[in-house]
N, C-alpha and C positions, 0 to 999 in steps of 0.2 A: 488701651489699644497698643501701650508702646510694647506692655510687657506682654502682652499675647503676638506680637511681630516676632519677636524672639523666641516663639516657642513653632506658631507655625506657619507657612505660607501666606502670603497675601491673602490669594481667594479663598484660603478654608477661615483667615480670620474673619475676612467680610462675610463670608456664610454664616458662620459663628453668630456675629453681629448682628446681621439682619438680619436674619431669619428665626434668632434665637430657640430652634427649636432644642430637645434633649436627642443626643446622640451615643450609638452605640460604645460598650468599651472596645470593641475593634476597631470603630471608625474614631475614635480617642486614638488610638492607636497608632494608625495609617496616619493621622494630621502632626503625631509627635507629640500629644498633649501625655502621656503616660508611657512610660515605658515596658511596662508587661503587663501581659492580664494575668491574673491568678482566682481558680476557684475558690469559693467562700471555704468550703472545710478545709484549702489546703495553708489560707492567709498567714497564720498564723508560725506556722512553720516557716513560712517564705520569710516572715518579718525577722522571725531568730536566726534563719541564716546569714541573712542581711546585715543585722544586729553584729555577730559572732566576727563574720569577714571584715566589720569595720571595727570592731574590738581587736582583731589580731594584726591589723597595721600597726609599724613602727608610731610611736610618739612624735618623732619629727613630721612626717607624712601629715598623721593628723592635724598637727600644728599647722602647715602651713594649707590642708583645705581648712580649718577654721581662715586663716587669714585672706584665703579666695574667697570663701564665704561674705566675709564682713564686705571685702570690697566691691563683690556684687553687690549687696544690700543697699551701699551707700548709692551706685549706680543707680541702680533700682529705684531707689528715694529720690532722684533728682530728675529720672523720667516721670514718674508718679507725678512728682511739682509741676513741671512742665506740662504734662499731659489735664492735668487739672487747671491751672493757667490758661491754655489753647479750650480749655473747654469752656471755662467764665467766658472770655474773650467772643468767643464763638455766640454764648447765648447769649452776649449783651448787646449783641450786631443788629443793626437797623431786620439785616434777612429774619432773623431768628425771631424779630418781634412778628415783622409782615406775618410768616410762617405761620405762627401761632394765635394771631386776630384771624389770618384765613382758615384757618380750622375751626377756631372756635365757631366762629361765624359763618362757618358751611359753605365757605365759595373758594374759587381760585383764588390762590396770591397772586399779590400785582408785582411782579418784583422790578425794582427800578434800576437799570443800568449802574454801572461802578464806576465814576470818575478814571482820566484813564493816566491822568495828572500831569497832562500837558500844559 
């Protein structure tokens, strides 16, 4: 979820989320998840231009988006941790048990108030 905040909206992520449905490449688009469409016979083309224009960047340039690159990565890595982390945590929660005996067993959850730690 951390690394889909970063790409778009709140509510298009929670739509995303819940709803999981498959969405158009324009509405990819419109949420920020892709940055162009391109038709299928022209793709290829697209890629060698793309290709070409990042080939004829200076050497220094390139060096230092490699060096942005790495250091999103590492970001990246340490939301990933955490976002997995918050996720154990989450399913090992008294809710998460309730949640899932009241499904299995086809009724409401009972859920119990949270200490308020006074």
């Amino acid at each position: 979820m951390a690394l889909l905040h970063r790409q778009v909206r709140d509510r298009d992520a929670r739509e995303l989320l819940l709803l999981g449905e498959l969405i158009s490449a324009e509405r990819a688009k419109e949420m920020g998840l892709v940055n162009r469409i391109v038709a299928q016979e022209e793709l290829m083309d697209e890629v060698l231009a793309l290709a070409d224009g990042h080939a004829r960047r200076s050497t220094g340039r390139r060096s230092h988006e490699k060096s942005s690159r790495r250091a999103l990565a590492f970001l990246i890595q340490r939301w990933v941790r955490r976002g997995v982390a918050a996720s154990f945590d989450a399913r090992d929660s008294s809710e998460a048990r309730e949640g899932v005996a009241a499904f299995l067993e086809k009724r409401n959850p009972s859920w119990q108030p949270k200490p308020t730690g006074r």
